[in-house]
Steps between C-alpha positions, in 0.01 A plus 500: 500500500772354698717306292737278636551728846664214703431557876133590395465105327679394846273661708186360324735158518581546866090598585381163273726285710409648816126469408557117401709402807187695700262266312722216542512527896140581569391172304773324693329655825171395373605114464677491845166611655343170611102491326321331811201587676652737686471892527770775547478472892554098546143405568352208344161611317213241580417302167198660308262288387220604216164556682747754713412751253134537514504599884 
């Protein structure tokens, strides 16, 4: 249907890379981010312990 139309395989070239690079950076974002007990605003949560559920 296309053939070889050159700046239509770039373009799907150019979009893959961009999508990969996207990837790339969010998982790099994702690592940075330190896993603690912590929430978005700073505040330490108080550790859960397991009869905390059935109140």
């Amino acid at each position: 249907m296309f053939g070889n139309d050159v700046d239509f395989l770039l373009s799907v070239h150019r979009t893959h890379a961009a999508e990969l690079r996207a990837d790339a950076a969010a998982e790099r974002l994702a690592r940075s981010v330190p896993r603690s007990g912590r929430t978005w605003l700073g505040r330490r949560q108080p550790a859960r312990r397991t009869g905390d559920d059935r109140r």
